[in-house]
N, C-alpha and C positions, 0 to 999 in steps of 0.2 A: 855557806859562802855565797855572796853574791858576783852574776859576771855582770861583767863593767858592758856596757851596750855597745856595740859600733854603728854606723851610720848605713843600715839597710834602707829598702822602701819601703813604706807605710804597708800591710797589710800583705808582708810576704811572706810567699810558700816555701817550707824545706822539703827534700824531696830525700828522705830515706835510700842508700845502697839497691837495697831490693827494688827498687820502682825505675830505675834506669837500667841496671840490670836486666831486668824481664825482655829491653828494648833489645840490647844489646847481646845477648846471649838467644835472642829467638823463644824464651820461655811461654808457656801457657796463657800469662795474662799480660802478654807484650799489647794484644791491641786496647784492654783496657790502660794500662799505662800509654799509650800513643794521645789517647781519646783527653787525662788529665794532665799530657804537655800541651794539647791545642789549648782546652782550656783556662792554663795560667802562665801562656808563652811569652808572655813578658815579664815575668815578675817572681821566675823557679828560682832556688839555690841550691845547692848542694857544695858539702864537704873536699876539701881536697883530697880527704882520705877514699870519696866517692870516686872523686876524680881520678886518683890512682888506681882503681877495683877498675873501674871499664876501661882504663889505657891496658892494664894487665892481661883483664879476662877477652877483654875485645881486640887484642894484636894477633891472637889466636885464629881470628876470624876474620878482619878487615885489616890494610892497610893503617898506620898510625895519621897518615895524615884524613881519612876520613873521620878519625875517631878525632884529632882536632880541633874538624869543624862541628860533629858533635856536641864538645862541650862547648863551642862556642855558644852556644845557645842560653847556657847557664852561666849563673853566678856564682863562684866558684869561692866559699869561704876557708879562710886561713882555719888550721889546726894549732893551736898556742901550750902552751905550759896551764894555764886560769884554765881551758879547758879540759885537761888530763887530772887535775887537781878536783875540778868538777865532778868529772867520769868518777874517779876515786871515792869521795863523800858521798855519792845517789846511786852507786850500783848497785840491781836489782837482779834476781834471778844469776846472776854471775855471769852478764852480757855484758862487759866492759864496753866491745865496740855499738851495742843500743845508748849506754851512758854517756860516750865520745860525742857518738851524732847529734844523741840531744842538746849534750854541752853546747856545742859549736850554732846551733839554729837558735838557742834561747840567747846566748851572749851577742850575738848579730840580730835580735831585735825580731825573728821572724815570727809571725802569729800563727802558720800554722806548723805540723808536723805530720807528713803524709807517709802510708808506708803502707805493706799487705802485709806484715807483719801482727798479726791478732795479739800475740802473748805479749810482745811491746804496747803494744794499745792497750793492755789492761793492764801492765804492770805500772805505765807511768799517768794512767788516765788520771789519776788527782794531782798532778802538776798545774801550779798554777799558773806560770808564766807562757803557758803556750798549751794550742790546742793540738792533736794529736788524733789523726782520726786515719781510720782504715779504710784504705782502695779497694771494695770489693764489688 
């Protein structure tokens, strides 16, 4: 199955659940994730399904309207039907939500796919429509 493109910018980053998280949860590798939003702070996206994971896990800990302006920072891609159908056809290891995210970043055109996730980085490393590389 192929996803149909939507109108992203040229040479942009998706940003994996785990790599905001880290920020937001206070995890071990928050200041490297801090270090790779400076560096592609115009041009991050991430999933509404992301979206929704730090409104949840982060009302725990901040105010919602800080978390807000948080995401205001990102570009915040739709979750569709084309991409559950996606997930479905390329799941690997039985990580649906690894098959979602990717869905959603290859269908919106992004080039790359960032994560601290290692087993995802080798399960989809021969993907060809996007690069996939690990925060470490």
């Amino acid at each position: 199955m192929n996803l149909s493109l939507t109108s992203t910018q040229a040479s942009s980053v998706f940003l994996d659940a785990n790599i905001v998280l880290e920020i937001i949860l206070e995890r071990q590798n928050q200041q490297l994730a801090k270090e790779l939003l400076y560096k592609y702070s115009d041009n991050l996206n991430i999933s509404s399904l992301t979206a929704h994971l730090i409104t949840y896990f982060g009302q725990k800990r901040v105010d919602l309207p800080v978390l807000r302006s948080f995401l205001a920072d990102y570009i915040v891609l739709s979750l569709d039907s084309e991409d559950f159908e996606w997930a479905f056809n390329n799941i690997r290891n039985n990580d649906f939500e690894d098959a979602l995210q990717l869905s959603i970043a290859i269908r919106n055109g992004c080039n790359s796919f960032i994560t601290f996730d290692k087993q995802l980085v080798d399960t989809y490393a021969n993907l060809k429509n996007i690069s996939i590389q690990l925060l470490s």
